[in-house]
Structure formats: structure tokens, C-alpha cells
C-alpha positions in Angstrom: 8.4 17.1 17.3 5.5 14.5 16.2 3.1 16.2 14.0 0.0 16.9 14.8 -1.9 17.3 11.5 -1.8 15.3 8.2 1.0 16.8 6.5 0.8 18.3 2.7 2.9 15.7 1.0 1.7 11.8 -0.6 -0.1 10.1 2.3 -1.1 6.6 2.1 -2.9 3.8 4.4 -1.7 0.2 4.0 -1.4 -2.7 5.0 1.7 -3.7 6.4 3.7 -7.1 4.6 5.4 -8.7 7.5 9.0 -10.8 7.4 10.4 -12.7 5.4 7.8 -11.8 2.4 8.5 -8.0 2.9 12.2 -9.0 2.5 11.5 -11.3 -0.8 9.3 -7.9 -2.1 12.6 -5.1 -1.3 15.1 -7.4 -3.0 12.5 -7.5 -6.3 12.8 -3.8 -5.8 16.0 -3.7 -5.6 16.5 -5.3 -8.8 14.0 -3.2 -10.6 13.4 -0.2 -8.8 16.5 0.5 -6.3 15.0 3.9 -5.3 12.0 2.2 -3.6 13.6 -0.9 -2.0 14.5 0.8 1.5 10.4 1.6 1.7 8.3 -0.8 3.6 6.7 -4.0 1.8 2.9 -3.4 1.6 -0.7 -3.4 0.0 -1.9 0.2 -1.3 -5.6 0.5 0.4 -6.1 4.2 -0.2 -3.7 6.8 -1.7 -3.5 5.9 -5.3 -6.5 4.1 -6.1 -10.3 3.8 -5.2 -10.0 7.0 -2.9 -7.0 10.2 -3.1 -4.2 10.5 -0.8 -5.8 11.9 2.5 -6.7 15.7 2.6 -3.7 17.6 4.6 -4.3 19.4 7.2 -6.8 17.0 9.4 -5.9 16.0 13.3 -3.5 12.9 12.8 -4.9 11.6 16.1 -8.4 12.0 15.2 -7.5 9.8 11.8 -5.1 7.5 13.3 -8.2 7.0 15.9 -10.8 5.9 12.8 -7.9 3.4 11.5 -7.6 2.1 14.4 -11.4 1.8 15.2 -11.5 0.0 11.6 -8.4 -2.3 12.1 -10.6 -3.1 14.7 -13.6 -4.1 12.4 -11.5 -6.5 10.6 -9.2 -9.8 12.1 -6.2 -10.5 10.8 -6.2 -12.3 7.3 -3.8 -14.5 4.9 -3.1 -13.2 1.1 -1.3 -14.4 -2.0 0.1 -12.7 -4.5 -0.9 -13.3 -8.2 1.0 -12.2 -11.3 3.2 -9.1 -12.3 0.8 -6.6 -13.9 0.8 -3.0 -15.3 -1.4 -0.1 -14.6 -2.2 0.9 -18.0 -0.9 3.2 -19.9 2.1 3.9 -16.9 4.9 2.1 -16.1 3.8 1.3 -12.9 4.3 -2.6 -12.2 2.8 -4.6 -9.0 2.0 -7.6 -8.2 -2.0 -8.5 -8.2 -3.4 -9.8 -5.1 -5.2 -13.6 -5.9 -8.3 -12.9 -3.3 -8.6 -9.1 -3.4 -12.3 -9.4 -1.4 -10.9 -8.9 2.0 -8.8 -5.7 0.8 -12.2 -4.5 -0.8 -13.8 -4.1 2.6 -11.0 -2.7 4.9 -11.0 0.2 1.7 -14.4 0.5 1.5 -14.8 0.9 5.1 -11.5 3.3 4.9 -13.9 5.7 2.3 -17.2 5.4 4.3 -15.5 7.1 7.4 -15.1 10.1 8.5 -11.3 10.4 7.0 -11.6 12.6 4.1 -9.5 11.9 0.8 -9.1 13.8 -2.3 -10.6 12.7 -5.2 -9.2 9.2 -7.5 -10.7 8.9 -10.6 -9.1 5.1 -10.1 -11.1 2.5 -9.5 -9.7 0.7 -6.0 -6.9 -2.4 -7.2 -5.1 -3.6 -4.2 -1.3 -4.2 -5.4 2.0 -4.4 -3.8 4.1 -2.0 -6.1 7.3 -3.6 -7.8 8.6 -0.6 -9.9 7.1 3.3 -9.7 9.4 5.4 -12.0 10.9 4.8 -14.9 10.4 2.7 -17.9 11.9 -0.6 -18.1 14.2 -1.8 -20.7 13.0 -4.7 -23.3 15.0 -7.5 -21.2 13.6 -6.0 -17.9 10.4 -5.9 -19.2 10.5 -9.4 -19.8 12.2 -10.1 -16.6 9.2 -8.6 -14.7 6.8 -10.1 -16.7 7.9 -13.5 -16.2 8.6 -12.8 -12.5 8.5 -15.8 -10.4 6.1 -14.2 -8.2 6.2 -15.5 -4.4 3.9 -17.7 -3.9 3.2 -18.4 0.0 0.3 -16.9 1.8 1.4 -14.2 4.3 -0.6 -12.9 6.8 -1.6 -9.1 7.1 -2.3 -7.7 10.6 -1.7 -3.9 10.4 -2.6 -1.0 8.9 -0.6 2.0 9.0 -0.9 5.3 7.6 2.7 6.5 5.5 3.9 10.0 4.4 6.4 10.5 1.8 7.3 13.9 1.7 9.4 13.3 -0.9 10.0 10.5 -3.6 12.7 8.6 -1.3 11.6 8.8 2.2 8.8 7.3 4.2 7.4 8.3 7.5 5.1 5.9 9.5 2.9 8.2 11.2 0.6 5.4 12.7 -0.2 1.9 12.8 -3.4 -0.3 14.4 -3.7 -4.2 14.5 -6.6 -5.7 12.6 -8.0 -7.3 15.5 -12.0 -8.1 14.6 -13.7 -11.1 14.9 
């Protein structure tokens, strides 16, 4: 049965990494962080920084209608990936995003609606997570900081709202295609 609410679980909108990069970003995963390599490739917009994961309990088709009136607001738009970094003091590694302006707005128009979010005392850092749970060993470390990064520019043109009710499942409960001017 679909649901009909926002559930009470980690809830995130994104945007989506498309083929083959999403493939090039699982198999880093899989190398460093095996646990998260089956969940989709994409850019954390709201969940874990800038705003909180969204406050359960609001209608999902009233949300999934204000991300789809901002994907509207917004046309579809190329990205590179920088370097490895590290959220600080976490072991928490993701690769930087090298223009980070256009991921600025879509969040900042994400906050201004009328989706309400629980509180972040983050400030917003686009990133495509490499590694979420444990500590790396001294070689790994090393090995992700020197990552050979991928380099081409991808394009992003959705944005989808995930759940995870638990740490190793991922349910898409909506996407909408930036399609603005």
C-alpha cells in the first residue's frame, strides 16, 4: 500500500546521479563502504545538512507537489565532482562538488517552502557520500584520500525524495524533473 504521509524514519531529498557516473560512485562504495553500494548515487540537498530530515507525518503528495513545483524552478544542470573530503570530527567521507552555487539554490528554495524540516545545526555542503559508518583503516584512509576522483561533468535532472527506514534500505517515495528555464 503507498504511503500516504512522510514516514518516521531518515528522509532525504536529492538529486539523482544518472548512469554511468552513479555506477563509477557504487563501485567506490563498494570498495569502502559495501553496506551503502546497492543505494542510489546522488547529491544530499536536505537531510543531513543546511536543513533536518523532513518532519514525519506531513501529506507525501502535498510535499512531493512543492518538489515538483521547485524542480520546476530550476533546468537541468552539469556538475563535477572535486576531492575526497571529511566531515569533521566523523568519519563521514564524500566527494565535494567543484560549483556548489547551483545546489545552493535548489536547497535554499527546498527551506523557504512550505515543506517543513527538523532542525540542522549544519551548515548546507552538497556532497555525494563515499563512506557513512565506520572508521577507516590507515591504508584505506589513504586510499580515499588519494582517490582518483571522477572527473567528467554529469548532468543532474531529478530530484527525488528517499526514505531509509533502516540503515540498509532505500525507498524512493517521489521524483520530479528539473525542468525550469
Amino acid at each position: 500500500m503507498p504511503k500516504s504521509t512522510i514516514p518516521d524514519c531518515a528522509t532525504y531529498i536529492v538529486l539523482d546521479i544518472p548512469d554511468p557516473m552513479a555506477g563509477r560512485i557504487r563501485s567506490i562504495r563498494a570498495k569502502f563502504d559495501p553496506d551503502r553500494s546497492s543505494m542510489p548515487a546522488e547529491i544530499t540537498v536536505t537531510g543531513s545538512s543546511g536543513t533536518g530530515q523532513l518532519v514525519p507525518g506531513q501529506s507525501l503528495e502535498q510535499v512531493a507537489a512543492e518538489i515538483d513545483r521547485i524542480a520546476g524552478l530550476f533546468p537541468p544542470f552539469l556538475a563535477e565532482f572535486g576531492k575526497v573530503e571529511r566531515f569533521p570530527d566523523t568519519d563521514i567521507y564524500f566527494l565535494e562538488l567543484l560549483d556548489p552555487r547551483p545546489f545552493e539554490a535548489i536547497q535554499k528554495a527546498l527551506a523557504e517552502s512550505s515543506i517543513r524540516f527538523l532542525p540542522n545545526p549544519y551548515p548546507f555542503h552538497p556532497h555525494c557520500t563515499l563512506k557513512l559508518r565506520s572508521a577507516p583503516s590507515d591504508p584505506e584512509l589513504l586510499e580515499l584520500l588519494f582517490l582518483d576522483a571522477p572527473k567528467e561533468p554529469f548532468r543532474l535532472s531529478a530530484l527525488s525524495l528517499y526514505a531509509l527506514p533502516d540503515p540498509r534500505s532505500c525507498e524512493r517515495l517521489c521524483t520530479a524533473r528539473l525542468r525550469g528555464a
